[in-house]
C-alpha positions as CSV (number, residue, x, y, z in Angstrom):
1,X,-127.3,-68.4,109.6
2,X,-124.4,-68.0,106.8
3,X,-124.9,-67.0,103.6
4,X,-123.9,-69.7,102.5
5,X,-125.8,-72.3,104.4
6,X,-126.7,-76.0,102.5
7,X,-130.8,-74.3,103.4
8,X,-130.0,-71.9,99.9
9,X,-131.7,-72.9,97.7
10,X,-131.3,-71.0,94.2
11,X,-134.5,-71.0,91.8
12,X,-134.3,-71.6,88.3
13,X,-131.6,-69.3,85.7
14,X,-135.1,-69.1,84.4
15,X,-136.9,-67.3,87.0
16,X,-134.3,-65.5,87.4
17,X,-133.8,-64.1,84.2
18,X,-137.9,-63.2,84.0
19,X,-137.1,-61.5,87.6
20,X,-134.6,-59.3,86.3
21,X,-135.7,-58.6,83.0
22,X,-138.8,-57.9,84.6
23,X,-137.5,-55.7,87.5
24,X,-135.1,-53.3,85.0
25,X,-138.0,-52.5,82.4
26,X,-140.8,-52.0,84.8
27,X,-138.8,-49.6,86.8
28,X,-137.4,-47.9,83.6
29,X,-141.4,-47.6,82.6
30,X,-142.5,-46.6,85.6
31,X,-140.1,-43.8,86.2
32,X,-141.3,-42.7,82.4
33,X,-144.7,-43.1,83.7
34,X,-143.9,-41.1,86.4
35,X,-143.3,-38.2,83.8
36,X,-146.3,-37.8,82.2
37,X,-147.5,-35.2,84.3
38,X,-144.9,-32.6,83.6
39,X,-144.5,-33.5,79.9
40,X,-145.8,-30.9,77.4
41,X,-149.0,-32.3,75.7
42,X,-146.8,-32.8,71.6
43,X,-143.9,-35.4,73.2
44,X,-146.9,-37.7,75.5
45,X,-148.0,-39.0,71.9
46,X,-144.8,-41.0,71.3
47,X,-144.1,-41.6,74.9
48,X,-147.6,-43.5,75.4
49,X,-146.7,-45.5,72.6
50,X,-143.5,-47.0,74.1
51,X,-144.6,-46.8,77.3
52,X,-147.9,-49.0,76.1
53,X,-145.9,-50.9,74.1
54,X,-143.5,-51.7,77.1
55,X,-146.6,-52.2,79.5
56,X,-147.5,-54.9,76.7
57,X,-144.1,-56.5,77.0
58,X,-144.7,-56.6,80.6
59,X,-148.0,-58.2,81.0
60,X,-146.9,-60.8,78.4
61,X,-144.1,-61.3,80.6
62,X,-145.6,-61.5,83.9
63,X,-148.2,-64.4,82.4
64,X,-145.4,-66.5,81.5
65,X,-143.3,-66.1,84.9
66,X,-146.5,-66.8,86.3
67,X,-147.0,-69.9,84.2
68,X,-143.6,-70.8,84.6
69,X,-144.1,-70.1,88.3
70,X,-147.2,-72.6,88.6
71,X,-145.0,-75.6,86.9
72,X,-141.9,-74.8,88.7
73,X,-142.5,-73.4,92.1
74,X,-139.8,-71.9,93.9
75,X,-137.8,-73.2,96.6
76,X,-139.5,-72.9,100.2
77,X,-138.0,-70.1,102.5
78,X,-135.5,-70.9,105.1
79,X,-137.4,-72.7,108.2
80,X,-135.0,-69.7,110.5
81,X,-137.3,-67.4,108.8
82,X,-140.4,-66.0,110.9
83,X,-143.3,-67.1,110.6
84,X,-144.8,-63.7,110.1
85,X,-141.9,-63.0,107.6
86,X,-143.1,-65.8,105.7
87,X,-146.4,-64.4,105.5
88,X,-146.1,-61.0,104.7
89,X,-143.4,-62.3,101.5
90,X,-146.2,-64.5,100.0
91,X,-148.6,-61.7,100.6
92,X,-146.6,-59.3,98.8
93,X,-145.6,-61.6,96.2
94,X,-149.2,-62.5,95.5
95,X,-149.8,-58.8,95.3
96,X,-147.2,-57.9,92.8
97,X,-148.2,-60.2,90.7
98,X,-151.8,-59.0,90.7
99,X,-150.9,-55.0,90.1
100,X,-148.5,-56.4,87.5
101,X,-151.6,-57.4,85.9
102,X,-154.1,-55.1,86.9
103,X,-151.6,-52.2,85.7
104,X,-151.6,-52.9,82.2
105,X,-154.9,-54.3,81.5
106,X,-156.3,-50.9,83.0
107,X,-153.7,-48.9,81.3
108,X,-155.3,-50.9,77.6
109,X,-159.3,-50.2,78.8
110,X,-158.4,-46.3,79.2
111,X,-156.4,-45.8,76.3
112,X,-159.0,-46.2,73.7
113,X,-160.7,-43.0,75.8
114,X,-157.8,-40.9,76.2
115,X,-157.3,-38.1,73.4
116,X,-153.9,-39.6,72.3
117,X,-154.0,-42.7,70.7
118,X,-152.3,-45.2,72.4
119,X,-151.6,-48.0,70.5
120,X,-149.2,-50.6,71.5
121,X,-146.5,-51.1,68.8
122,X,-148.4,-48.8,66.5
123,X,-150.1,-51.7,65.6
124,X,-153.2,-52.7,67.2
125,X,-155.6,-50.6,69.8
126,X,-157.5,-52.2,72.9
127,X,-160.0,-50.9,75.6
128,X,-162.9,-48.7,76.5
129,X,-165.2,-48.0,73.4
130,X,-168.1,-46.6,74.8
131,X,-166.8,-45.8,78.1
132,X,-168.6,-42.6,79.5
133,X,-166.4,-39.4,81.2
134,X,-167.0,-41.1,84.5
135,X,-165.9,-44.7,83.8
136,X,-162.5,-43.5,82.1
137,X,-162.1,-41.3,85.5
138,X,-162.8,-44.1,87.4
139,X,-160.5,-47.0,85.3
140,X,-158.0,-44.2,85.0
141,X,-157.8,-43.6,89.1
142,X,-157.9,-47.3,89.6
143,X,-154.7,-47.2,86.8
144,X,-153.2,-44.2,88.9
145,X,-153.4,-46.3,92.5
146,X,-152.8,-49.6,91.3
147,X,-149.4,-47.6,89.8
148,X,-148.5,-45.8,93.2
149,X,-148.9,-49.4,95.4
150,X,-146.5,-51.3,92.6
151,X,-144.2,-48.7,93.2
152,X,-144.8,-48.7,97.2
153,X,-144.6,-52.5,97.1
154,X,-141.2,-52.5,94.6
155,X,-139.7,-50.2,97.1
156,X,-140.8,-52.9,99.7
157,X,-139.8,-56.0,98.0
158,X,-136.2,-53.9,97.3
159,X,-136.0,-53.3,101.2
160,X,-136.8,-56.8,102.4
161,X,-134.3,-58.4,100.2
162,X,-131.8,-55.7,101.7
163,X,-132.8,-57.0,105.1
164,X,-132.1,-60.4,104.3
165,X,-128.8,-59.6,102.2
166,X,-127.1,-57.0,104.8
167,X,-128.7,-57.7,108.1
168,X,-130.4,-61.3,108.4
169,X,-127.5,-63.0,105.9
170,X,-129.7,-66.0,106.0
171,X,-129.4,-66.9,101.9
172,X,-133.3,-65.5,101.0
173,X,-131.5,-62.4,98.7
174,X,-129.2,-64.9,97.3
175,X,-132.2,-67.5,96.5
176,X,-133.1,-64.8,93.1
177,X,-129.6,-63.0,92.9
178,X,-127.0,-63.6,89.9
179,X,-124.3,-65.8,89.6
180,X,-121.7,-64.7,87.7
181,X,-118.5,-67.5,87.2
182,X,-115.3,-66.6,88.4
183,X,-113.0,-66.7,85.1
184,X,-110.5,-69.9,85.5
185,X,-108.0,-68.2,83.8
């Protein structure tokens, strides 16, 4: 199938722009997430606060594509497509969008617990008062794994699309990617 078969069907400028958005600031706080680790303990203060603030950003975003999603559902995949393809892209879509949520809300119960405060925009402060040693090991591994399979899934969801864009050409990649005008000048 051509890239350019009458089957391509493009979703919304909408969804797209939420896609993108989404994609560039979760991977640029994911790769500061990823940091942590080697960061001395005086620069992690101001890091968790953008990086919480960010993760804010991104749950708020992920509720409204996923609103937006509900009212405007995307366009079904090409009927070329396997049927085994077609499962394994709503199962990975349905589990993005649950570790999109899961990430954040975890990353808000274990901040209150951590020894930095972490306070979204410096201005308000959610999650675990009360929370024993053991719980905020517990809600921060769950934080740590739920992390590692966004990232394994991202790296997945990037893959497939290269599949369909390089190897299957069947329009699926070009269903979410950009169009840019050609100047008529």
């Amino acid at each position: 199938m051509s890239e350019n078969t009458p089957e391509t069907v493009h979703y919304s400028k909408t969804a797209k722009w939420l896609h993108w958005i989404m994609a560039v600031v979760l991977i640029f706080d994911l790769t500061v997430a990823q940091q942590f680790s080697t960061m001395p303990a005086a620069e992690k203060g101001e890091i968790l606060l953008g990086h919480s603030s960010i993760g804010t950003i991104l749950l708020l975003l992920v509720l409204f594509r996923l609103f937006w999603r509900y009212r405007n559902p995307g366009p079904a995949l090409p009927s070329t497509m396997a049927e085994w393809q077609k499962i394994a892209s709503k199962a990975s879509h349905h589990t993005l969008y649950t570790l999109m949520v899961i990430v954040p809300l975890t990353g808000f119960y274990i901040s209150d617990y951590s020894p930095i405060a972490v306070t979204p925009f410096g201005a308000f402060s959610m999650g675990g008062e009360g929370m024993t040693e053991e719980g905020f090991q517990a809600v921060r591994s769950a934080h740590e794994i739920a992390t590692q399979a966004l990232i394994v899934l991202i790296v997945i969801h990037f893959g497939a699309a290269m599949y369909h864009r390089l190897i299957q050409k069947d329009g699926v990649f070009q269903r979410m990617a950009p169009r840019f005008r050609k100047n008529k000048d």
